[in-house]
TORKOL-4160 file (C-alpha; in steps of 0.2 Angstrom, whole numbers, padded with zeros to 4 digits, m for minus):
275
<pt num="1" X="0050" Y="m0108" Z="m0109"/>
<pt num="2" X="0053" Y="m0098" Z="m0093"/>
<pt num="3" X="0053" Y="m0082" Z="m0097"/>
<pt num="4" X="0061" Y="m0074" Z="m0080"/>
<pt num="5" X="0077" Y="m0083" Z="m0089"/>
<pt num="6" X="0078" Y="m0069" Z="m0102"/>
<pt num="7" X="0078" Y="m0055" Z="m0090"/>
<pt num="8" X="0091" Y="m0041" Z="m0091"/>
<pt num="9" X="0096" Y="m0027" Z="m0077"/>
<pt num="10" X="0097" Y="m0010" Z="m0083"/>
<pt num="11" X="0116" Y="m0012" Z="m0087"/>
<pt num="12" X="0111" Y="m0027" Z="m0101"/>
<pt num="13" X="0117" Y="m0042" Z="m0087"/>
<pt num="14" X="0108" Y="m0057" Z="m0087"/>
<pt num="15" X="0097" Y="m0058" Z="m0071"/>
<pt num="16" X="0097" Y="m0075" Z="m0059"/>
<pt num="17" X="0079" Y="m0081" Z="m0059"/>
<pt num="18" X="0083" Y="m0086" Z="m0040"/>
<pt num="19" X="0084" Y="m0066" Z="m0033"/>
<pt num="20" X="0069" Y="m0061" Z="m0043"/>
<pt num="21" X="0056" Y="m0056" Z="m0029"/>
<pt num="22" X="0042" Y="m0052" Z="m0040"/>
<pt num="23" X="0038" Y="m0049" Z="m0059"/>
<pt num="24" X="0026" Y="m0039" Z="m0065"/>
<pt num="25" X="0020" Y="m0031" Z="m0081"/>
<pt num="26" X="0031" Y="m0014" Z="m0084"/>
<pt num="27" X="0045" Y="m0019" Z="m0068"/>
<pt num="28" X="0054" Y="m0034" Z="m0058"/>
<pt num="29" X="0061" Y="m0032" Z="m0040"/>
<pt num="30" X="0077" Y="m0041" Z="m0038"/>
<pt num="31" X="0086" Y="m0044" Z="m0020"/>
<pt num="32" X="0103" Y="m0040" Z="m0017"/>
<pt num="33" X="0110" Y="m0041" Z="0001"/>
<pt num="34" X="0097" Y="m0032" Z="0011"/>
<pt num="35" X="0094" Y="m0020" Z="m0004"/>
<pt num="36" X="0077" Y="m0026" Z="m0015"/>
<pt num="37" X="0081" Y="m0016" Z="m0033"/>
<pt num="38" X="0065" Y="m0010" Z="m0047"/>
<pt num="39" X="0070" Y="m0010" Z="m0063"/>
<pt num="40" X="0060" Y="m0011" Z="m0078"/>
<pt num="41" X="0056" Y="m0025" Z="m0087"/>
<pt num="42" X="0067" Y="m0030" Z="m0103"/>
<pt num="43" X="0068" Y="m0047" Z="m0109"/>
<pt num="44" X="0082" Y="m0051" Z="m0123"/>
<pt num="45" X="0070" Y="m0051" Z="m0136"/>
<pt num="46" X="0060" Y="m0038" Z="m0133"/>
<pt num="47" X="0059" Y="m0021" Z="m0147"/>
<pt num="48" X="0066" Y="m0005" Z="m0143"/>
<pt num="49" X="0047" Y="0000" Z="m0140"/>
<pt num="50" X="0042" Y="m0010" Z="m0126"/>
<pt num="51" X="0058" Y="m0006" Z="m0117"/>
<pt num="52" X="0055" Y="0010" Z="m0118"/>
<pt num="53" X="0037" Y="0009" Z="m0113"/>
<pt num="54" X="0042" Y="0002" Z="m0098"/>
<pt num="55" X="0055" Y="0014" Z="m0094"/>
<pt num="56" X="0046" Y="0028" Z="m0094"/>
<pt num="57" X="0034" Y="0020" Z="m0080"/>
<pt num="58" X="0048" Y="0016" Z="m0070"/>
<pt num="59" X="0055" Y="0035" Z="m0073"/>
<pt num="60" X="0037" Y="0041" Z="m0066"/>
<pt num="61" X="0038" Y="0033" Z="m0049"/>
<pt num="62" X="0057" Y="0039" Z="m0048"/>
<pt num="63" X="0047" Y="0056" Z="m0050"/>
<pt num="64" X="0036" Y="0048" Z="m0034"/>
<pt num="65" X="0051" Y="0044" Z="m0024"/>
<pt num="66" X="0058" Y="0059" Z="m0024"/>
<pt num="67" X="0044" Y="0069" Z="m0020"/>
<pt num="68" X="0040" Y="0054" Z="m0006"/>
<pt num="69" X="0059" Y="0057" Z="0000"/>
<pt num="70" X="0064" Y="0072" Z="m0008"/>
<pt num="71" X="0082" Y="0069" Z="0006"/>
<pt num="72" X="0084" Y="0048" Z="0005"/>
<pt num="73" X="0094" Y="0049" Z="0019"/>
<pt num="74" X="0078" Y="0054" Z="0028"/>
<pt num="75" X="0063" Y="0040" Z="0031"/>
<pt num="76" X="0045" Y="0045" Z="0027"/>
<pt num="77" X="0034" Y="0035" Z="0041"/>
<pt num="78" X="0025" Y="0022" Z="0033"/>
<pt num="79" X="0032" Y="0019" Z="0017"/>
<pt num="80" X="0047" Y="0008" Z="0013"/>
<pt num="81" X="0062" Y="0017" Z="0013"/>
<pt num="82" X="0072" Y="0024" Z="m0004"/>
<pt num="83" X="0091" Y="0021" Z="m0001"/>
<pt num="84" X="0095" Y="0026" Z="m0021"/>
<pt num="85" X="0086" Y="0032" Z="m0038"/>
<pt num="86" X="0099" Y="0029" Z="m0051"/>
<pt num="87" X="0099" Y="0024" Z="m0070"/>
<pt num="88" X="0083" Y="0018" Z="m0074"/>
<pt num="89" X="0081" Y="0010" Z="m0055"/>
<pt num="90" X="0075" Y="0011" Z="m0038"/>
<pt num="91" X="0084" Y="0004" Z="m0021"/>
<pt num="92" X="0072" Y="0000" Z="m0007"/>
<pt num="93" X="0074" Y="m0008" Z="0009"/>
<pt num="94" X="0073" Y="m0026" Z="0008"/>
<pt num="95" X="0054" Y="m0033" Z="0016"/>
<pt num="96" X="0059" Y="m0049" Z="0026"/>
<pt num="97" X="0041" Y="m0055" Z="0029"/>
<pt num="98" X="0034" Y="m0054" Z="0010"/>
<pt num="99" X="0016" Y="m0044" Z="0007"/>
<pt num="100" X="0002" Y="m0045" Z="0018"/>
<pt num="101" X="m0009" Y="m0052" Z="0005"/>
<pt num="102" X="0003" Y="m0065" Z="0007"/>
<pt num="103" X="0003" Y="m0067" Z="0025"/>
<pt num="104" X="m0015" Y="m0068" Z="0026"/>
<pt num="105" X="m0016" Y="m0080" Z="0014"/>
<pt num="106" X="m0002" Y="m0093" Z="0025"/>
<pt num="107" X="m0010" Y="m0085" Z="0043"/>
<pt num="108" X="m0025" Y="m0080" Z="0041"/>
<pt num="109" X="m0034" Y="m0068" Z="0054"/>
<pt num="110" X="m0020" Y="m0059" Z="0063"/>
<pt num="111" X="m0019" Y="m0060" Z="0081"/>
<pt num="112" X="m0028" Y="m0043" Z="0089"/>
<pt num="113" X="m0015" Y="m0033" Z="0094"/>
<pt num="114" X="m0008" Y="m0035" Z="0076"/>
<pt num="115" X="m0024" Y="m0031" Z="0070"/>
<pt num="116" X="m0022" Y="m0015" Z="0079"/>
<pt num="117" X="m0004" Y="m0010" Z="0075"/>
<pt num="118" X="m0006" Y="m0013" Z="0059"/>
<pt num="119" X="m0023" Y="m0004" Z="0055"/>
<pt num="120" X="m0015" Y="0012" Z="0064"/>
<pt num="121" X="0001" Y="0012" Z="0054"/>
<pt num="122" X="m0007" Y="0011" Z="0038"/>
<pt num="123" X="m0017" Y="0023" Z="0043"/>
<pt num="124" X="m0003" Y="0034" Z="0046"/>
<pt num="125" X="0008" Y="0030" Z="0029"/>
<pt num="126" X="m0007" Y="0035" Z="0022"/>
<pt num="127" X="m0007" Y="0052" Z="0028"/>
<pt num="128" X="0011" Y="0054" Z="0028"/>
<pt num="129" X="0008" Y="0048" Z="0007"/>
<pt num="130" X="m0005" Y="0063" Z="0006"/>
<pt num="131" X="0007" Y="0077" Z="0016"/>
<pt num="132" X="0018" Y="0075" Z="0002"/>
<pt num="133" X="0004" Y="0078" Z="m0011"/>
<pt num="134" X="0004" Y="0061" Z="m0019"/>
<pt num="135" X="m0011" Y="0049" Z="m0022"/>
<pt num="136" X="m0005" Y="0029" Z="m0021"/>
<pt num="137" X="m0020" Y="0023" Z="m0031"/>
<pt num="138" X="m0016" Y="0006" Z="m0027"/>
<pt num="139" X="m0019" Y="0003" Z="m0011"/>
<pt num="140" X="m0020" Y="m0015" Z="m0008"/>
<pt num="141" X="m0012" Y="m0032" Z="0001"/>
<pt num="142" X="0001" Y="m0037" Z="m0012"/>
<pt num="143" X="0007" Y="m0016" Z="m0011"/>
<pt num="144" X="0011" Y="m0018" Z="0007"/>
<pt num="145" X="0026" Y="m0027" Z="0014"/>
<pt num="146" X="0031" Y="m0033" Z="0031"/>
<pt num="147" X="0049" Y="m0030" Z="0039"/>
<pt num="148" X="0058" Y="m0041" Z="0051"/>
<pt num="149" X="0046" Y="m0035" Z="0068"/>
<pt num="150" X="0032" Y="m0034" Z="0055"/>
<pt num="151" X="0027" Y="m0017" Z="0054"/>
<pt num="152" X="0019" Y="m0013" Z="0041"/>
<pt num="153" X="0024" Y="m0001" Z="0026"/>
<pt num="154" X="0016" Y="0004" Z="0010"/>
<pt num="155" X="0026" Y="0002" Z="m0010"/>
<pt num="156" X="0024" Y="m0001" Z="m0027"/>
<pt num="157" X="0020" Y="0018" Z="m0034"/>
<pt num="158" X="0019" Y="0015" Z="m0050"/>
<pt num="159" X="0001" Y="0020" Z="m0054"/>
<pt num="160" X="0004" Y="0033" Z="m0042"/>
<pt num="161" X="0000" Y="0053" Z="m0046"/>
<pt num="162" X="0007" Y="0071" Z="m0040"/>
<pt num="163" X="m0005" Y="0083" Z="m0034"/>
<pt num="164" X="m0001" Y="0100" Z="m0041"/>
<pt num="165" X="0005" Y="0115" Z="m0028"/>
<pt num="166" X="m0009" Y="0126" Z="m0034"/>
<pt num="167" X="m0024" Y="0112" Z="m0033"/>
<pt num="168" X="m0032" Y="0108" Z="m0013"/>
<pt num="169" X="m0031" Y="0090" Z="m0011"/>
<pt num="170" X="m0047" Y="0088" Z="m0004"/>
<pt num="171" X="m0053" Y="0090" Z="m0021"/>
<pt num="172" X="m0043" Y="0086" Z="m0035"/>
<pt num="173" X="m0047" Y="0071" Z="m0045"/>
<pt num="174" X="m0032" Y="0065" Z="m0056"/>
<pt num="175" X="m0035" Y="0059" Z="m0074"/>
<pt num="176" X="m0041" Y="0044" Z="m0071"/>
<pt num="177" X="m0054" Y="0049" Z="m0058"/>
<pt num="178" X="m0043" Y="0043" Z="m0042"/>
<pt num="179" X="m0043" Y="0057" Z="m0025"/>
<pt num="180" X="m0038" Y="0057" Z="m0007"/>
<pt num="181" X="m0055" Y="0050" Z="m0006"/>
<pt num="182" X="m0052" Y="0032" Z="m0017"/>
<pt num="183" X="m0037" Y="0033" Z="m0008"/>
<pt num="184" X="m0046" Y="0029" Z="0008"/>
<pt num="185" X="m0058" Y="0019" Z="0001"/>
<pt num="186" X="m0045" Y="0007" Z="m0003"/>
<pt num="187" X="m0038" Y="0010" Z="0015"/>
<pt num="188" X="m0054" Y="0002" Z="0022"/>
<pt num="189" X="m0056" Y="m0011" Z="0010"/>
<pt num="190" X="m0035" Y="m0017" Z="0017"/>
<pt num="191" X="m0042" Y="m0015" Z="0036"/>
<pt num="192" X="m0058" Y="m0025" Z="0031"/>
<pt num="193" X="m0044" Y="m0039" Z="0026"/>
<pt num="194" X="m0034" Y="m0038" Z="0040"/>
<pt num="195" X="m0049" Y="m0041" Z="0053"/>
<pt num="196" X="m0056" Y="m0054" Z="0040"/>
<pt num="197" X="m0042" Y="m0063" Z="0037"/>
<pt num="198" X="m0046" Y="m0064" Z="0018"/>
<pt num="199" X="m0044" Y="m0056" Z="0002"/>
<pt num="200" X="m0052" Y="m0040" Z="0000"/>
<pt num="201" X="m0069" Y="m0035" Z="m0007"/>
<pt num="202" X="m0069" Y="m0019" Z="m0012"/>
<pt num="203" X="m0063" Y="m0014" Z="m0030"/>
<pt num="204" X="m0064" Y="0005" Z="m0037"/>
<pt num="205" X="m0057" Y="m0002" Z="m0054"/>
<pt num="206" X="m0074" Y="m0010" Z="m0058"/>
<pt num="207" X="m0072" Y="m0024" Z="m0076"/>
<pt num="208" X="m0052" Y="m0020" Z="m0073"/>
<pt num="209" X="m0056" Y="m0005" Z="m0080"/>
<pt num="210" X="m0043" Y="0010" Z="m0080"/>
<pt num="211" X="m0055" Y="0023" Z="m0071"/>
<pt num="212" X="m0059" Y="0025" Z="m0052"/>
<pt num="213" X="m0078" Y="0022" Z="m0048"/>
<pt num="214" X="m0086" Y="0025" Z="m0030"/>
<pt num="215" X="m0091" Y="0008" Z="m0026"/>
<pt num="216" X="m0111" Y="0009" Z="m0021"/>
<pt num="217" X="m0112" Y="0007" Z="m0001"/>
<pt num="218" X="m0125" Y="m0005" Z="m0003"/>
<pt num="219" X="m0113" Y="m0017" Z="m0014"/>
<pt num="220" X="m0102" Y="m0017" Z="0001"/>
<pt num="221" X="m0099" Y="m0029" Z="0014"/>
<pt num="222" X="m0107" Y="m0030" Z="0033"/>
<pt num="223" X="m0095" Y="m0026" Z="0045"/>
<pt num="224" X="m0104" Y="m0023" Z="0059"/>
<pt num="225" X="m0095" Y="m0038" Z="0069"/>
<pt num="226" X="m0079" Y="m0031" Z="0067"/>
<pt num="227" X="m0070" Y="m0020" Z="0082"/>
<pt num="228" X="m0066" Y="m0007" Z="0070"/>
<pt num="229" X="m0083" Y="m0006" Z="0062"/>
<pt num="230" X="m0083" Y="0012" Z="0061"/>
<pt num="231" X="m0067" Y="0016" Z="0055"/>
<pt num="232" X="m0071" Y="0004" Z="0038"/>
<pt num="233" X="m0090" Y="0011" Z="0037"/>
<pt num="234" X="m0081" Y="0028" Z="0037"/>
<pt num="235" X="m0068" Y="0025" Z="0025"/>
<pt num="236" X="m0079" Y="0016" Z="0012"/>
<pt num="237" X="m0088" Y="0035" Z="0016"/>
<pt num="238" X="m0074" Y="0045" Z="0016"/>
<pt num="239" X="m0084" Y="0062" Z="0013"/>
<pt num="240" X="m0089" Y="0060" Z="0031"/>
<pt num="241" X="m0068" Y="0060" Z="0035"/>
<pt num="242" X="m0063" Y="0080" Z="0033"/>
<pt num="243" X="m0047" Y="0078" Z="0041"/>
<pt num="244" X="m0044" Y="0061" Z="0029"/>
<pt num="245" X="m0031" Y="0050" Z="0031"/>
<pt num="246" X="m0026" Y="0060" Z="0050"/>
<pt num="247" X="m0045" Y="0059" Z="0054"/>
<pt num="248" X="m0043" Y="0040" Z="0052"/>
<pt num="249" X="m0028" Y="0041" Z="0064"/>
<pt num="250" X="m0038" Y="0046" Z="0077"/>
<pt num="251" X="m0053" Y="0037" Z="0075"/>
<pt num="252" X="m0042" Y="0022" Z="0076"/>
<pt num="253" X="m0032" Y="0028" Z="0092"/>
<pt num="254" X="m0049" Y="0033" Z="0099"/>
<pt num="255" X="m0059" Y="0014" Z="0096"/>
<pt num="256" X="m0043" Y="0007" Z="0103"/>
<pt num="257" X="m0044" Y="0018" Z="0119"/>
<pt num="258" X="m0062" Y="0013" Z="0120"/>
<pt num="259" X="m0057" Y="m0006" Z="0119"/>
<pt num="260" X="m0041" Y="m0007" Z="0129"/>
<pt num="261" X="m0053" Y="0003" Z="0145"/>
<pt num="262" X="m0066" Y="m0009" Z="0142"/>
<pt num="263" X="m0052" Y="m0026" Z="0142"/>
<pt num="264" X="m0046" Y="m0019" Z="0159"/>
<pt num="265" X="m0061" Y="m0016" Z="0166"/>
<pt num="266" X="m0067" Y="m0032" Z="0162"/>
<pt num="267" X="m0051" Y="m0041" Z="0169"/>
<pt num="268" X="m0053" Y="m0032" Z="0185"/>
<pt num="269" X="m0070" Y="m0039" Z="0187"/>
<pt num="270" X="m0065" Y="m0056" Z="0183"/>
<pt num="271" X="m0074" Y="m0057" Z="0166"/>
<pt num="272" X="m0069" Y="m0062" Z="0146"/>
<pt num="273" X="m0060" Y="m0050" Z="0136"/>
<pt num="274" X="m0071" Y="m0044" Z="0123"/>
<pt num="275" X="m0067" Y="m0048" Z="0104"/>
């Protein structure tokens, strides 16, 4: 028995299996048009309990949205637009190119200048993410899609938390032990993917427990032959990054910079690119 043939949309239609885009535990996203819509998931069988269970967490990231986008009409760089909250649903912008875990699983290692546009505007979702005061606490491949020119966007705030007005974000620690800091340890564990070309390594959810851990630096991987060394030692370190996710910004324009100079100078005297 399939159970994606079961599914109902939030006004009790049966759903086509064929525009289901992903499943998951508490929501499906559906494609409609250019529009991909969240909605939680109810089977035909399924209690009163369950259904409810599932929208409540669909009601949270609503919550997420609207703080993300508190004007839909207006974009929030980095993160995949929100064209409607309504019901027990959430409109996005359809993802052309799937996730990047998915990408690096067909491609592989991204060509360099990917490498480098895609590193800099996650690191900028990020910090547009934390401006609004919201923790993503799920940073990872299969939460980032690709659009058409593939640039790069963050979703899927379902496990996501609001961090009160009166608390400093540099040090609030939601209940389940997750900061602006495990925020940008996951950010460097999705940068050590991209320049890998693989899966990442790095998991704050040790056992697939529900509570954050620091991963121990000496558990984590060498990545010394990587361009952007630095910006991944640093993140996997993030107490060294005040400024957070805008500090990571920087760095990365700054060890472009520093590469770009050394590629022209190199042309200009005959000689290999550096890697």
């Amino acid at each position: 028995m399939d159970h994606r043939d079961f599914l109902l949309d939030d006004l009790g239609r049966r759903i086509q299996s064929s525009t289901i885009i992903h499943l998951g535990e508490y929501a499906l996203v559906v494609r409609r048009f250019d529009t991909a819509i969240k909605m939680p998931v109810v089977h035909t069988y399924d209690a009163d309990t369950s259904i409810n269970v599932c929208r409540a967490q669909l009601r949270q990231e609503q919550r997420i949205y609207r703080c993300l986008q508190p004007d839909l009409r207006q974009e929030l760089q980095g993160v995949v637009p929100c064209t409607a909250v309504w019901g027990n649903t959430i409109e996005l912008q359809y993802m052309s190119q799937g996730t990047l875990g998915q990408m690096l699983e067909s491609r592989g290692v991204p060509s360099l200048p990917l490498q480098r546009r895609w590193l800099y505007q996650l690191a900028i979702g990020l910090d547009s993410i934390h401006s609004r005061r919201i923790l993503h606490n799920d940073i990872a491949p299969r939460n980032l899609l690709l659009d058409d020119s593939l640039n790069i966007k963050f979703t899927d705030f379902g496990v996501s938390s609001i961090v009160p007005k009166n608390e400093d974000m540099h040090d609030f620690m939601d209940g389940y032990n997750c900061s602006m800091w495990t925020d940008l340890i996951q950010l460097g564990s999705v940068f050590y993917a991209i320049l890998g070309g693989q899966r990442s390594v790095v998991n704050i959810y040790p056992n697939h427990g529900a509570f954050a851990e620091y991963p121990p630096l000496d558990t984590l991987p060498d990545v010394s032959h990587m361009w952007a060394a630095g910006v991944i030692e640093d993140c996997w370190n993030p107490r060294e990054l005040h400024g957070g996710a805008r500090e990571v910004v920087q760095r990365i324009k700054n060890v472009v910079s520093y590469y770009e100079d050394l590629e022209a100078g190199c042309t200009n005297l005959g000689m290999k690119r550096p890697r």
